[in-house]
C-alpha positions in Angstrom: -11.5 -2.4 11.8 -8.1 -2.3 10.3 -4.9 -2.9 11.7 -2.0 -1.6 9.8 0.7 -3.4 12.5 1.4 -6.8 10.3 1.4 -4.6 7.0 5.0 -4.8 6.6 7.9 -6.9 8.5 8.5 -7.1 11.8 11.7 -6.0 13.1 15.1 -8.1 11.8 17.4 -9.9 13.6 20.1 -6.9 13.1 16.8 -4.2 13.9 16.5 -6.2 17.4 20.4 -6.6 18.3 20.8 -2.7 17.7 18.3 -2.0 19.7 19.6 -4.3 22.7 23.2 -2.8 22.0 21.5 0.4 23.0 20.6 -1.0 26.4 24.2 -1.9 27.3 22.7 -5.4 28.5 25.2 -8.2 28.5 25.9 -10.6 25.6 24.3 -13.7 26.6 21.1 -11.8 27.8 20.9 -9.8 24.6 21.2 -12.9 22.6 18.4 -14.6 24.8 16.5 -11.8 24.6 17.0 -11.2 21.3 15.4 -14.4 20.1 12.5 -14.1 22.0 11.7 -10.5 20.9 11.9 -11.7 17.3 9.9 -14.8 17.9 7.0 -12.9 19.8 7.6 -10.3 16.7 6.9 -12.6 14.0 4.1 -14.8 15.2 2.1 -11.3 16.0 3.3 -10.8 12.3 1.5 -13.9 11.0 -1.1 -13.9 12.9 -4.4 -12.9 11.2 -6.4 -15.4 13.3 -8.0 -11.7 14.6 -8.7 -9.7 11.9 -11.9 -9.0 10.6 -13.2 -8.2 7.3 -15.4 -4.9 7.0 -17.1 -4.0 3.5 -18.4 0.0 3.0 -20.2 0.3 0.4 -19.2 3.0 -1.6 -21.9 3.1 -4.2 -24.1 0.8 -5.7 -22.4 -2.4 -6.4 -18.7 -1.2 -5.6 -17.6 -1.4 -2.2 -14.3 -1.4 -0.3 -12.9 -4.1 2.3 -10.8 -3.8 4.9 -8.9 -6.3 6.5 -5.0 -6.3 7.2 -2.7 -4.5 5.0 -4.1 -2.4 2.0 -7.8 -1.3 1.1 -9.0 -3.8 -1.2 -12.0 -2.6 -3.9 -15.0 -5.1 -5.0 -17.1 -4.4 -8.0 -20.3 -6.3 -8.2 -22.1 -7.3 -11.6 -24.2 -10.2 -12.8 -21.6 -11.2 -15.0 -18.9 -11.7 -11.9 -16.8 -9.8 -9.6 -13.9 -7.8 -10.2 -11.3 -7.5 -7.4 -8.5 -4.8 -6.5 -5.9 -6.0 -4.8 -6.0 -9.2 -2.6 -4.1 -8.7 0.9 -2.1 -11.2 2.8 -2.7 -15.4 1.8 -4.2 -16.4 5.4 -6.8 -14.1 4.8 -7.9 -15.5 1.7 -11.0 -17.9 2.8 -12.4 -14.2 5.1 -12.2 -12.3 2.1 -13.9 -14.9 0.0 -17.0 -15.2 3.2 -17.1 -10.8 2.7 -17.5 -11.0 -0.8 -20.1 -13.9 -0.6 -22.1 -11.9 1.9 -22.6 -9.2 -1.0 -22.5 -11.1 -4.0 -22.9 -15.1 -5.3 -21.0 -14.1 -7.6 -17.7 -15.3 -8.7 -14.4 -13.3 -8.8 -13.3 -13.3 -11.9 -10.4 -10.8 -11.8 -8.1 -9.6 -9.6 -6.2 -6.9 -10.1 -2.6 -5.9 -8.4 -2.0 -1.7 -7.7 1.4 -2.3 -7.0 3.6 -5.4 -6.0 3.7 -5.4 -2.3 2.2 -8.6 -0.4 -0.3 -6.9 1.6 -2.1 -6.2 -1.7 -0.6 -9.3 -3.8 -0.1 -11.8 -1.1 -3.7 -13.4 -2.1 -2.6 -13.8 -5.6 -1.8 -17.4 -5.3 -5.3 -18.6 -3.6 -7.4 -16.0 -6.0 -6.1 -17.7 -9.1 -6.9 -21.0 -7.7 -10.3 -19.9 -7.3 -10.3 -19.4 -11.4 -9.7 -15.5 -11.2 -7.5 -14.1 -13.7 -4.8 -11.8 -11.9 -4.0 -8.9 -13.6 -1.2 -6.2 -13.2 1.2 -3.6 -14.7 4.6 -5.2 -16.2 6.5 -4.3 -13.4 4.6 -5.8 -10.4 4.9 -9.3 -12.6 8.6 -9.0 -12.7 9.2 -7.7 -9.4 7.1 -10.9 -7.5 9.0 -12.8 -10.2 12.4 -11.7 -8.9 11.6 -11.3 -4.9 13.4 -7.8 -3.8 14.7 -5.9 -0.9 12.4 -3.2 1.2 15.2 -1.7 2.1 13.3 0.4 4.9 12.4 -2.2 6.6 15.2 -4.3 5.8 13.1 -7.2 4.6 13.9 -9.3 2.1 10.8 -10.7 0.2 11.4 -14.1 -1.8 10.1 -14.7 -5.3 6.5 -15.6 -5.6 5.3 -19.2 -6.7 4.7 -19.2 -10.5 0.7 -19.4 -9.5 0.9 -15.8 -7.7 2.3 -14.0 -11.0 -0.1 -12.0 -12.7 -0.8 -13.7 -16.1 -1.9 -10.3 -17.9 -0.1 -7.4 -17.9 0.0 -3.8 -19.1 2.3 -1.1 -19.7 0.5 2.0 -19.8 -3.6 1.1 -19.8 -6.0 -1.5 -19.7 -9.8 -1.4 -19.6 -12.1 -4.5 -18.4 -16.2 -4.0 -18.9 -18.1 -6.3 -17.0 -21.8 -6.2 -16.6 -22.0 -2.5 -17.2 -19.0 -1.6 -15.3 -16.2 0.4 -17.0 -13.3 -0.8 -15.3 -9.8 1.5 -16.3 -6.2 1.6 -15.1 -3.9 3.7 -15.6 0.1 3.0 -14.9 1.5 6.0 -13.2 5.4 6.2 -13.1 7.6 6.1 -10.3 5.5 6.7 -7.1 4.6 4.5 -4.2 7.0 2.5 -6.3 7.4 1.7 -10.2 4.6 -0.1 -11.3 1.7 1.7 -9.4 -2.1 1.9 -11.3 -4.9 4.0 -10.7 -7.9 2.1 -11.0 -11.2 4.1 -12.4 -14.9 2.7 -12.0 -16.1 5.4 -15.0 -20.2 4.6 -14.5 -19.7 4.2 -10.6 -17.6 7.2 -10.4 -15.1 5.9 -8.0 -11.4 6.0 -7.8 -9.2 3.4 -6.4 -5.8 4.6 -5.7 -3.4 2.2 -4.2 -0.5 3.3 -2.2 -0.6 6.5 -4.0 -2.9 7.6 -1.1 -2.3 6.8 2.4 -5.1 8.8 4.1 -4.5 10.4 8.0 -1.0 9.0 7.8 2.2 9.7 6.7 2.7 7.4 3.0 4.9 4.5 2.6 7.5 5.4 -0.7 9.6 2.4 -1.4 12.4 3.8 -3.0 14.1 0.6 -3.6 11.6 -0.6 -5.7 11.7 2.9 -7.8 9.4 5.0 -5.7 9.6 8.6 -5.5 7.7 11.5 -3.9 7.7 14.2 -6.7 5.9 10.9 -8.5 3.7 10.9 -5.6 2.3 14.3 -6.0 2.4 14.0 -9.7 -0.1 10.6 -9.0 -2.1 12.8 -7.3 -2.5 15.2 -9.4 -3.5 12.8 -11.9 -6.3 11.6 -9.8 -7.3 15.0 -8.9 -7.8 15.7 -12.8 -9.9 12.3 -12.8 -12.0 13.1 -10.1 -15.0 15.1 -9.9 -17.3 17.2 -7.2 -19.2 13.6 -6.5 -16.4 10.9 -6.7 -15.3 8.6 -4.2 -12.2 7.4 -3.7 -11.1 4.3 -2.0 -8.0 4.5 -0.3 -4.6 2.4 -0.3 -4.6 2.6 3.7 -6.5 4.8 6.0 -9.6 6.0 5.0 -11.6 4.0 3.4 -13.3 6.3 1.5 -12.5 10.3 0.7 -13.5 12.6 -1.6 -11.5 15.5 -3.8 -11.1 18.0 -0.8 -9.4 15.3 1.2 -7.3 13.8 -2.2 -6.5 17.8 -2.5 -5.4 18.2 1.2 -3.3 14.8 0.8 -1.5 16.3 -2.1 -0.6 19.5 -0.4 1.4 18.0 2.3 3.2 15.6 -0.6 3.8 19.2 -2.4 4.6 20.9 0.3 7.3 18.5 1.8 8.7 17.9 -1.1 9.7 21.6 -1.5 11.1 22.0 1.7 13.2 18.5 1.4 14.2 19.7 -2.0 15.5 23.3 -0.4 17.3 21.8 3.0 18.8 19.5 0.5 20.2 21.9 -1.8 21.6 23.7 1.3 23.5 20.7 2.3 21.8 20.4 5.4 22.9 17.0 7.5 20.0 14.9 8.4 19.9 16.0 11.9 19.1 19.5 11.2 16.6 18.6 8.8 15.1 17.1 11.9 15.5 19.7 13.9 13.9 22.4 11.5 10.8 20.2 12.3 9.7 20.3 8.5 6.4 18.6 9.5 5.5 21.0 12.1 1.7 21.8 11.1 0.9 18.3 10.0 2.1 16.0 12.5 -1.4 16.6 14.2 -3.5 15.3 11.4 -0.9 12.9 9.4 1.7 11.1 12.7 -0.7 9.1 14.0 0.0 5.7 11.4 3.0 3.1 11.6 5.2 5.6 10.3 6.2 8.7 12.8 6.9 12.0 11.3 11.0 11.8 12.3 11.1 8.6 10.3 9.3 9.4 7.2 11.8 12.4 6.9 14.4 9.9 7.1 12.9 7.8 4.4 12.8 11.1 2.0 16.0 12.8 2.6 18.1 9.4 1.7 15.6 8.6 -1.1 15.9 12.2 -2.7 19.6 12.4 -1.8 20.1 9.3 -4.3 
C-alpha cells in the first residue's frame, strides 16, 4: 500500500532545534540530539528500499499505481504506454517491473500534473528510457528554477536539464495513442500554478493530480501560486467532466472515486473556504480561528493524512491573508 510519510521533506535543521528549544534541554544535548533526529529523519526520507508498487485496474487498459508520493495513471495500447506522473527517482526500476507486469509495452510519454518531485522526481530516468516528458509551461520553469515549499521549509534545487519536460502547453494538449484519447486541461492557480487535469475520453477516466487529495486534508502550495478558491474551482471543472460511470484516479488517497465522492471532496473545499473567507474578514487572529474549530464535522472523515486539521487551517489563513 501507500505510504504518504517520505512525500514531502523531512523536518529542517531550524524545524528540529525549535522543537528541542521547547524541551528546555541544554545546548550541547540539543545540538547532539539535534543531528541525530535529522539524520534518522532523512535516511527514513530516502529510503524507498520498502515500498511496493500496487496497480488497480481502473478499466480496461488504464490502471493506477501506487507507490510513494502521488497516484501515478498507466494507459495501455499496442502502440505504447502513456504515463501520468512518475514519483520519486529510486523508484524508477519498481515502476518500470509494475508496468511490465501489465504491458510489454514501452512508455512512450510521461506526463507531469504539477511540478512537485513525488510526481516529477522520475522524470530524469523516464526520459532515459526514450519517453517523451510532457507538462504545462509552468512545471518546466519551476524544475528549471528549483523553488521554496515554504510549508515545509524545503528548498528544492533545480532539476538536471534531462528531467525538464521537453513539450509543453499552456492551456490544452491532446495525445491519441492506440485508440486512446488522451486530454489535458491546465487549470489556474490550485494545488499550485501549473496543475492539469488529465481526461481518458474512450476509457472515461479522470486523473486529477493534487487537485484531489481523497480521505485527507489537500496539500495547497501557496508559494508556488496555489490557492483554494482555485481548488474548488478545479473541482468543479472535473465535476462538469465527469459523468454517472467515470472513475477518477486520485492525486493521493484513494486510488479510485467516483462523482459522489469528487462532489463530497468539493464540499469541504467550498465549505472551508467560506468560513476562512468570513473569520478573515472579521479580523480574527489565528488562534481563534482555531478555536472556532472550523473543521468540526470533517475531521472524522478528512484528519487522518500527513496533514492534521489545526495545521491545514494554518496553511489557509496565511495563504488567503496574502
Amino acid at each position: 500500500m501507500m505510504t504518504y510519510t517520505s512525500s514531502f521533506p523531512a523536518p529542517t535543521l531550524t524545524d528540529l532545534f525549535d522543537r528541542m528549544q521547547i524541551m528546555n534541554m541544554g545546548t550541547t544535548w540539543v545540538f547532539l540530539l539535534l543531528i541525530a533526529m535529522l539524520t534518522a529523519a532523512q535516511a527514513q526520507a530516502q529510503d524507498f528500499s520498502g515500498v511496493e508498487i500496487q496497480a488497480t485496474s481502473v478499466t480496461e487498459n488504464v490502471y493506477a499505481l501506487q507507490g510513494a508520493g502521488g497516484n501515478l495513471g498507466l494507459v495501455v495500447s499496442d502502440d505504447g504506454a502513456f504515463l501520468i506522473d512518475d514519483q520519486y527517482a529510486p523508484l524508477t526500476d519498481k515502476i518500470l517491473t509494475a508496468i511490465a507486469e501489465i504491458t510489454d509495452q514501452p512508455v512512450k510519454f510521461v506526463l507531469n500534473t504539477h511540478w512537485h518531485n513525488d510526481h516529477t522526481g522520475g522524470n530524469e530516468n523516464m526520459s532515459e528510457t526514450g519517453a517523451l516528458i510532457v507538462a504545462h509551461d509552468n512545471v518546466r520553469k519551476r524544475l528549471k528554477a528549483g523553488q521554496l515549499i515554504e510549508f515545509f521549509n524545503s528548498e528544492v534545487p533545480p532539476a538536471p536539464d534531462a528531467a525538464l519536460p521537453v513539450v509543453t502547453f499552456s492551456e490544452t494538449i491532446t495525445f491519441h495513442l492506440g485508440g486512446h484519447t488522451v486530454y489535458a486541461e491546465h487549470v489556474a492557480n490550485a494545488h499550485t500554478d501549473g496543475d492539469s487535469i488529465v481526461q481518458l475520453k474512450e476509457a472515461d477516466v479522470i486523473h486529477s493530480g493534487d487537485l484531489v487529495f481523497h480521505g485527507m486534508y489537500p496539500f495547497i502550495d501557496y508559494s508556488s501560486g496555489g490557492n483554494l478558491g482555485g481548488m474548488i474551482k478545479a473541482a468543479d471543472r472535473m465535476l462538469e467532466m465527469a459523468g454517472v460511470d467515470t472513475k477518477i484516479i486520485a492525486g493521493h488517497g484513494g486510488p479510485v472515486i467516483n462523482r459522489e465522492q469528487l462532489a463530497e471532496y468539493r464540499n469541504l473545499l467550498a465549505v472551508v473556504n467560506e468560513r476562512m473567507q468570513t473569520m478573515l474578514a472579521e479580523g480574527k487572529t489565528l488562534e481563534q480561528v482555531i478555536e472556532s474549530d472550523p473543521l468540526a464535522e470533517f475531521d472524522a472523515d478528512w484528519g487522518g493524512g500527513f496533514i492534521n486539521g489545526e495545521r491545514w487551517i494554518e496553511m489557509i489563513y496565511h495563504g488567503m491573508r496574502r
